[in-house]
C-alpha positions in Angstrom: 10.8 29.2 -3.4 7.4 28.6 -1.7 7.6 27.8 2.0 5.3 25.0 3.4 5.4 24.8 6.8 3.1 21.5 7.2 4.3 19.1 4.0 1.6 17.1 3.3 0.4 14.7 -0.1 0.4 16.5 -3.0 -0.9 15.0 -6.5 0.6 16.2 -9.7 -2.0 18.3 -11.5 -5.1 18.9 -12.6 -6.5 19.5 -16.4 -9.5 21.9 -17.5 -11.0 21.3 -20.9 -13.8 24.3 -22.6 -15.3 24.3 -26.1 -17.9 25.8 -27.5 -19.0 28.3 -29.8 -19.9 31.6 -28.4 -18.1 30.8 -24.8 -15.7 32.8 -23.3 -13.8 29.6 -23.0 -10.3 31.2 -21.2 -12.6 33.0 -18.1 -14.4 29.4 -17.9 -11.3 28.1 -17.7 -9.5 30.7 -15.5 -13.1 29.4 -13.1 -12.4 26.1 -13.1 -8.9 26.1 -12.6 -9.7 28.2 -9.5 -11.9 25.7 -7.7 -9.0 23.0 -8.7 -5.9 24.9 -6.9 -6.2 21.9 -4.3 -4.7 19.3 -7.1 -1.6 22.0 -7.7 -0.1 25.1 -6.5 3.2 25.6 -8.2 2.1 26.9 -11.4 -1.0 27.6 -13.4 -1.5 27.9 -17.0 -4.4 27.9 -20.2 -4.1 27.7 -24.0 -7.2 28.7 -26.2 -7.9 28.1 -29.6 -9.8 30.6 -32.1 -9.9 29.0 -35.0 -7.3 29.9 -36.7 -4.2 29.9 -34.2 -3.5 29.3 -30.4 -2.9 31.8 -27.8 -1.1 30.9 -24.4 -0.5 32.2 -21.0 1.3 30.6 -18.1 3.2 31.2 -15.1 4.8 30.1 -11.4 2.2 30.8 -8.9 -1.8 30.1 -7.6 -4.4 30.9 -10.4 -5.1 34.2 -9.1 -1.4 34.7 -9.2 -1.0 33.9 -12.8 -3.7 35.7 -13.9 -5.4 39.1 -14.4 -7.8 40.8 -16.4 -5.7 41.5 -19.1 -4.3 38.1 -19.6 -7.8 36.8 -19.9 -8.7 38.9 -22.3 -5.7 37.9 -24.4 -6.6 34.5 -24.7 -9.1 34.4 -27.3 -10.5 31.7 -29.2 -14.1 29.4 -28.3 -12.1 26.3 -27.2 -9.2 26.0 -24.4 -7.3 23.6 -21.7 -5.8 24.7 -18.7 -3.5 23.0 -15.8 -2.5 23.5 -12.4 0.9 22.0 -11.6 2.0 20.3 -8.8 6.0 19.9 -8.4 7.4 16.6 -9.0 11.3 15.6 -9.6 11.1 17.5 -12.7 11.7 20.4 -10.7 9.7 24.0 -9.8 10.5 25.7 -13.0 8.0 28.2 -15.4 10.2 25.3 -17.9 7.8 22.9 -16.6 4.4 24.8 -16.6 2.1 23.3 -19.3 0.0 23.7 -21.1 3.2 22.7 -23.2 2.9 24.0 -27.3 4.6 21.8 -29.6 4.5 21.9 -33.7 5.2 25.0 -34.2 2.8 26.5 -31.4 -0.4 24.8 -33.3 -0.8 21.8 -30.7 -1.5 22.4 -26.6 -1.1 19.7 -23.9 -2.0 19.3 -20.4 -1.1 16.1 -18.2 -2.4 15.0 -14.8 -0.9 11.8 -13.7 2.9 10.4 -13.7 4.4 7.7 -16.0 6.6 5.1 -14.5 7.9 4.5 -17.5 9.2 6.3 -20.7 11.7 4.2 -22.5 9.5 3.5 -25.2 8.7 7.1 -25.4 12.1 8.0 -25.3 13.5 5.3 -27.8 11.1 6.8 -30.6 12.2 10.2 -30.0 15.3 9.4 -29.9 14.9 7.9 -33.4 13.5 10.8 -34.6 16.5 13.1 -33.4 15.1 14.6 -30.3 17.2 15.4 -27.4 15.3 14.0 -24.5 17.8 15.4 -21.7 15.8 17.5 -18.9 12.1 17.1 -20.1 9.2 16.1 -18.5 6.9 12.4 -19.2 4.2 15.3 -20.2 6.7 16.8 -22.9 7.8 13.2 -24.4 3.8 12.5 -25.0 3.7 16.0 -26.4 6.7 15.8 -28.9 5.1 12.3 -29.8 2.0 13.6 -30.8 3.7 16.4 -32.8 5.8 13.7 -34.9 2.7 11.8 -36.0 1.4 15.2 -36.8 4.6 15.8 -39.2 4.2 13.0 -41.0 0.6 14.0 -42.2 -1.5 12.5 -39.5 -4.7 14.4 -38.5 -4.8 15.2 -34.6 -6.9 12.1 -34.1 -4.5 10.0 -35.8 -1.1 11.4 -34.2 -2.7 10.5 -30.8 -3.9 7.3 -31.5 -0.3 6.3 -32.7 0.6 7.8 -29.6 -1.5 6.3 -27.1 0.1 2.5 -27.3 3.6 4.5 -26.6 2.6 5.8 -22.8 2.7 4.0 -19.9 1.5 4.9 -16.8 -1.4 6.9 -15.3 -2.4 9.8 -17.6 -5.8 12.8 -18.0 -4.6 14.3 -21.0 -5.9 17.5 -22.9 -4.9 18.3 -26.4 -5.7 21.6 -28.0 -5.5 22.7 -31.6 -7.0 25.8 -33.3 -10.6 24.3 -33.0 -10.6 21.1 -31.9 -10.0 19.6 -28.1 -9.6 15.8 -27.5 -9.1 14.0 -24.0 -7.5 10.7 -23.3 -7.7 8.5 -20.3 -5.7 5.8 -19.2 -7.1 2.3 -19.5 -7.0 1.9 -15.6 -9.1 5.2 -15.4 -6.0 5.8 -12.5 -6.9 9.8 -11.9 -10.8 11.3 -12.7 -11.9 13.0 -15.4 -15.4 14.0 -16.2 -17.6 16.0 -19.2 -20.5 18.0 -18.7 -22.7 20.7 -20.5 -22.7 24.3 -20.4 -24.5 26.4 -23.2 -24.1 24.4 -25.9 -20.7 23.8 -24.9 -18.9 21.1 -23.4 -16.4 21.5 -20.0 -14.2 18.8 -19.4 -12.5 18.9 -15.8 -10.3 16.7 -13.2 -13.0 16.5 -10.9 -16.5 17.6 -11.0 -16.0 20.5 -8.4 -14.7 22.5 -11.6 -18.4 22.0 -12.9 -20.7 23.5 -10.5 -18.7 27.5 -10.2 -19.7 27.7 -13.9 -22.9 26.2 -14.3 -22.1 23.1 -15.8 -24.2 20.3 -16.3 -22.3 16.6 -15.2 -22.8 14.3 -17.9 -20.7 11.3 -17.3 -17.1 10.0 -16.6 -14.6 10.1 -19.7 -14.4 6.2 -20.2 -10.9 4.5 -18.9 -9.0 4.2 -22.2 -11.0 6.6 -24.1 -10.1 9.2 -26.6 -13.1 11.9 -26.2 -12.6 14.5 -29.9 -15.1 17.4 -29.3 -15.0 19.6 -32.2 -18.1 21.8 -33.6 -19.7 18.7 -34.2 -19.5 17.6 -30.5 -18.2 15.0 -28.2 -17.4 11.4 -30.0 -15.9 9.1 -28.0 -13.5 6.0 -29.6 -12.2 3.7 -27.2 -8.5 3.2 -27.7 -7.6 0.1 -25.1 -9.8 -2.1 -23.3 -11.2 -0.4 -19.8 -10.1 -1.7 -16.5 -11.3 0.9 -14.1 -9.0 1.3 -10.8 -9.5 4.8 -9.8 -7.3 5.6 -6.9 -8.7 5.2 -3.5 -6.5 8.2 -2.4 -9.0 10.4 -4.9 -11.3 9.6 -2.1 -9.3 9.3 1.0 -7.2 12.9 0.3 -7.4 14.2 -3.3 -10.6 15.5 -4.3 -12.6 17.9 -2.7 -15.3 16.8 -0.7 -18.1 18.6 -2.5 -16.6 16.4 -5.9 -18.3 13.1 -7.1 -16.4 9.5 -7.8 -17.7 6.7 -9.6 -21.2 8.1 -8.8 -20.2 8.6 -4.7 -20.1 11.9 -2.9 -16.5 12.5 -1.2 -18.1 14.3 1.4 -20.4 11.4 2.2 -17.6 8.4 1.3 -15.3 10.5 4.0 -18.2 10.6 7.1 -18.4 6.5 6.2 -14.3 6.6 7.1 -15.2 7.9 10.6 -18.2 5.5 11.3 -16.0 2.3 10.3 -13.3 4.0 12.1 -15.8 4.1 15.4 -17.2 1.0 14.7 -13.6 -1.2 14.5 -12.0 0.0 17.6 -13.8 1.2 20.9 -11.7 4.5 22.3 -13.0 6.4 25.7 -12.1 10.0 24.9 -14.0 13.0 25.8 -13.8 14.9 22.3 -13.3 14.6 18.9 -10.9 17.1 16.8 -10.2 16.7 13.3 -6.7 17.8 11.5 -8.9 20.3 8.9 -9.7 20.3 6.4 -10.0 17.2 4.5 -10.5 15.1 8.1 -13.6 17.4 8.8 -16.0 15.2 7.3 -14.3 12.2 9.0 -14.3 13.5 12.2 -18.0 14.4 12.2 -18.7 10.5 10.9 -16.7 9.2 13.9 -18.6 11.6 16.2 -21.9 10.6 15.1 -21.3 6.4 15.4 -19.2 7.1 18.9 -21.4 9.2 20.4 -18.2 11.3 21.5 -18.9 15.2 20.5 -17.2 16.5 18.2 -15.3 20.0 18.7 -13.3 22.0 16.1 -9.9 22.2 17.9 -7.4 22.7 15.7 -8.2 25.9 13.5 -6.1 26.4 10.2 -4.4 29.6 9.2 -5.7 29.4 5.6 -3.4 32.4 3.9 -0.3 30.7 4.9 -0.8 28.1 2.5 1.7 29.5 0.5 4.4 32.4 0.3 7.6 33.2 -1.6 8.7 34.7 2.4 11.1 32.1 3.8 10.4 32.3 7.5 13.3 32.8 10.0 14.2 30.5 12.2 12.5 31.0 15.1 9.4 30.6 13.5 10.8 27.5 11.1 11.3 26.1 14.9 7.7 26.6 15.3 6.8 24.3 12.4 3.0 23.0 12.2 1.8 25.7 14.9 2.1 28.4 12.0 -0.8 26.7 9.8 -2.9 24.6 12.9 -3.8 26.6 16.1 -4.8 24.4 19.1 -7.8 25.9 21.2 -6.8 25.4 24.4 -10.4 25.3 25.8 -11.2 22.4 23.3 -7.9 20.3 24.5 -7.0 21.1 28.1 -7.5 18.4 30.6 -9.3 15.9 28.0 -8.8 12.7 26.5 -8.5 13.9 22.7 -9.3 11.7 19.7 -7.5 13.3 16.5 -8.8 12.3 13.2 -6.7 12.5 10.0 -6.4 11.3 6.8 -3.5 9.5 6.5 0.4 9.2 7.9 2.9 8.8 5.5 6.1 9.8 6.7 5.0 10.4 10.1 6.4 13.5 10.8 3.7 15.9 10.6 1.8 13.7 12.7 4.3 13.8 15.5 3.7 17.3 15.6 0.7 17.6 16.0 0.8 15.1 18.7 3.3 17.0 20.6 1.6 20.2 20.3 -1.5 18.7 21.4 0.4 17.3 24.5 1.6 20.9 25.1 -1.7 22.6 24.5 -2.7 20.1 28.0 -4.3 17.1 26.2 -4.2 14.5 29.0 -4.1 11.7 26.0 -3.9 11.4 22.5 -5.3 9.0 19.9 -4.5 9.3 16.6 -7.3 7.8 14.4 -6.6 7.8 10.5 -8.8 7.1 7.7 -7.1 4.8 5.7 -4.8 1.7 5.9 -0.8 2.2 6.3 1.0 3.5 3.1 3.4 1.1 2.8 4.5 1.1 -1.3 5.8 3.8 -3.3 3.4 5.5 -5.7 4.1 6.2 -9.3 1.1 7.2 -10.7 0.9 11.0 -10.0 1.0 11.1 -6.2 4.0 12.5 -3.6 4.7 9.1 -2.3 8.2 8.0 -4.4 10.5 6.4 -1.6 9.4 3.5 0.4 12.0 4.2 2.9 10.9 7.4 3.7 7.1 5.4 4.6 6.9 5.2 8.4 4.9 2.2 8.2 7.1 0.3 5.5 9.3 -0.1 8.3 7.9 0.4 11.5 5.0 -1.6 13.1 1.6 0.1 14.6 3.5 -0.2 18.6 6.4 1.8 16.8 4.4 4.2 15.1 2.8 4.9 18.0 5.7 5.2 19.9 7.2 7.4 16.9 4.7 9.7 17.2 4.3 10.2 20.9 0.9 9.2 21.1 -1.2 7.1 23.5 -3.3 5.2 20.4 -2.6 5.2 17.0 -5.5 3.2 14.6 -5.9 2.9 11.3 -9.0 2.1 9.4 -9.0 -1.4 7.7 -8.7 -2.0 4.1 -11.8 -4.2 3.9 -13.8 -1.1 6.5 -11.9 1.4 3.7 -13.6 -0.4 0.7 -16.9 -1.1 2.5 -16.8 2.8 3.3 -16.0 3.3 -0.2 -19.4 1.3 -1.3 -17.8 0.3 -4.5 -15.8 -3.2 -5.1 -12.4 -3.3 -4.6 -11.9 -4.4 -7.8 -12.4 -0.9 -9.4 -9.9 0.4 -7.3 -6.0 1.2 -7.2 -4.9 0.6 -3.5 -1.1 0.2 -4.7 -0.2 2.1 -2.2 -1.5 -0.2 0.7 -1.4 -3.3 -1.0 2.0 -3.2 -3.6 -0.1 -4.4 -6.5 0.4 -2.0 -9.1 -2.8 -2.3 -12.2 -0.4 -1.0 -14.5 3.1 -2.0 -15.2 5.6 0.3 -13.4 8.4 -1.9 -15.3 11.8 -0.4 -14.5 10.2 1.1 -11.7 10.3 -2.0 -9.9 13.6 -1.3 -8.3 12.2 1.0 -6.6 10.5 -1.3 -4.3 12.7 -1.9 -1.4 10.9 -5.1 0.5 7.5 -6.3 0.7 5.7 -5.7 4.0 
């Protein structure tokens, strides 16, 4: 079991896609998987294709964990996908891992998102004599695709039959002996970008899995597109009509800041947070700490528009991100201070603004409010870059019960109270989409807002009151 001592959001996945003649498409791979551990740290995994059959590797783990030299060099072929999980309800089990082979080991998959919804899924494989007991939403697209593929379909084909059977939010990367297609959902819910490399094409999660490699951005897979790259190159078809709504959280948490969305840095979208955040509510503090490191940027945006300087206060204990040592309980007891350390020389005797990304359940939060307090803070204000979660998520992200969302049922005087701090504020959602620079309408704020872009159906139940 991996121990976390500070839980915070996790999304599902991430998908890597590589093809091209003459590349050494599982090391490209192996690279970009590596600068997307951030979307997934349970297990890691790549399938490449050499023409003429498909070769596999996968584990529990971080992607230098999985991987060595040798394994890389096993996976041959000019064309591959590869996936860092993140892990859901389905469980924390190599079972799990993907890329998942189907057909007889000639097909791959890879899946980054979550599908609310599987019954029609699940009635056609049902029909078709699968047993559908303890498998994943990836594995039902997977054994869907291979069905098509039975009856005589080319790849192409099986997936377009496919595609009208998912519901839900959904990167995908198929893989056959010589031949990778992606597919995007017609929301465009989770990124997913192309670029160029030597001839070759790289198709990644985010575009931080570019830049290691030498890649070349080219644009955004389309919302509901199937992208086929074969030796021919990239042809795009659209399957459904596009609707873009990214999620916001891609900018507020997700991505790495040195990543581009819908043509916007994070980096820079995150520094806007803080400026709105300084420019909605007044605070008189004497310094401005930031819980690292996705707040960084945030931080340093508030600083600038407050005029309150900015000090790095709480530092992060970076290789204790994640170990198979279960701690004992003295140092369980000592919870958040064994990944943040408070310097005492930043906090002691001041009025301390603390910037953040987010509170969901509210309990890492209160943490880090006590420890401040106990590190000598005379007051703390906790300032946080987005609006309060109050709805489930089903597309892909770690937010599945709505009674387990502090601000679902608490109101910003009880959060604030909850947490033990002197000011809690959170940024608007108008100041969030202003910051954002894009309209509103090309973006999934479900999680804010309860309107869900794409039907969550039985999923609905879920839902316990609307606040």
């Amino acid at each position: 079991m991996a121990y976390y001592p500070v839980r915070k959001l996790n999304e599902k996945c991430a998908v890597f896609g590589v093809y091209g003649k003459g590349l050494e498409a599982a090391r490209l791979a192996f690279f970009g998987l590596f600068a997307l551990q951030h979307r997934g740290q349970e297990s890691a995994g790549i399938a490449t294709g050499d023409g003429e059959k498909l070769h596999c590797h996968k584990d529990m783990g971080l992607v230098a964990q999985v991987f060595s030299e040798d394994s890389i060099k096993s996976l041959t072929g000019h064309c591959a996908i590869g996936h860092n999980r993140y892990s859901t309800a389905a469980g924390s089990k190599l079972a799990h891992a993907q890329p998942i082979l189907v057909a007889n080991d000639t097909i791959a998959l890879a899946h980054n998102g979550n599908l609310p919804s599987t019954a029609t899924l699940q009635e056609f494989l049902k029909a078709r004599g699968h047993d559908i007991s303890d498998i994943s939403d990836s594995r039902f697209v997977a054994d869907a695709i291979a069905e098509f593929v039975k009856d005589g379909l080319s790849l192409e084909d099986a997936v377009r039959k496919t595609y009208p059977l998912i519901t839900g939010a959904f990167c995908i990367l198929i893989l056959s002996k010589d031949k990778l297609i992606a597919i995007r959902d017609q929301c465009g819910i989770r990124p997913l970008s192309l670029a160029k490399l030597n001839g070759g094409w790289v198709i990644s999660s985010e575009t931080c899995g570019f830049k290691p490699i030498g890649a070349t951005f080219e644009r955004d897979v389309n919302p509901g597109e199937m992208l086929v790259i074969d030796e021919n190159g990239p042809r795009g078809e659209q399957l459904a009509e596009a609707n873009l709504k990214l999620d916001v959280f891609e900018f507020v948490y997700f991505a790495r800041a040195s990543s581009d969305l819908l043509g916007k840095s994070v980096y820079e979208v995150r520094k806007n947070f803080g400026k709105q955040l300084a420019r909605e509510r007044k605070i008189d503090a004497d310094v401005v700490i930031a819980v690292p490191d996705t707040a960084t940027p945030i931080a340093l945006g508030y600083a600038q528009e407050s005029g309150i300087p900015l000090e790095f206060g709480l530092g992060k204990n970076r290789y204790i991100q994640r170990t198979f040592i279960q701690p004992e309980q003295h140092l369980r007891d000592q919870g958040v201070r064994m990944k943040l350390n408070p310097r005492e020389s930043v906090i002691r005797g001041k009025r301390v603004i603390v910037v953040d990304d987010s509170i969901v359940r509210g309990t890492t939060s209160q943490k880090i409010v006590k420890m401040l307090f106990e590190t000598g803070a005379k007051e703390v204000h906790f300032v946080v870059s987005s609006p309060p979660v109050k709805y489930p998520d089903f597309y892909g992200i770690d937010i599945a019960k709505q009674g387990e969302l502090i601000a679902a049922t608490k109101t910003e005087d009880e959060i604030r109270d909850h947490l033990g701090a002197t000011s809690v504020q959170y940024l608007s959602l108008k100041g969030m989409i202003d910051a954002i620079g894009v309209p509103e309408s090309q973006l999934n704020t479900s999680c804010f807002t309860g309107l869900y872009p794409i039907d969550i159906k039985e999923r609905k139940k879920d839902i316990l009151y609307y606040v």
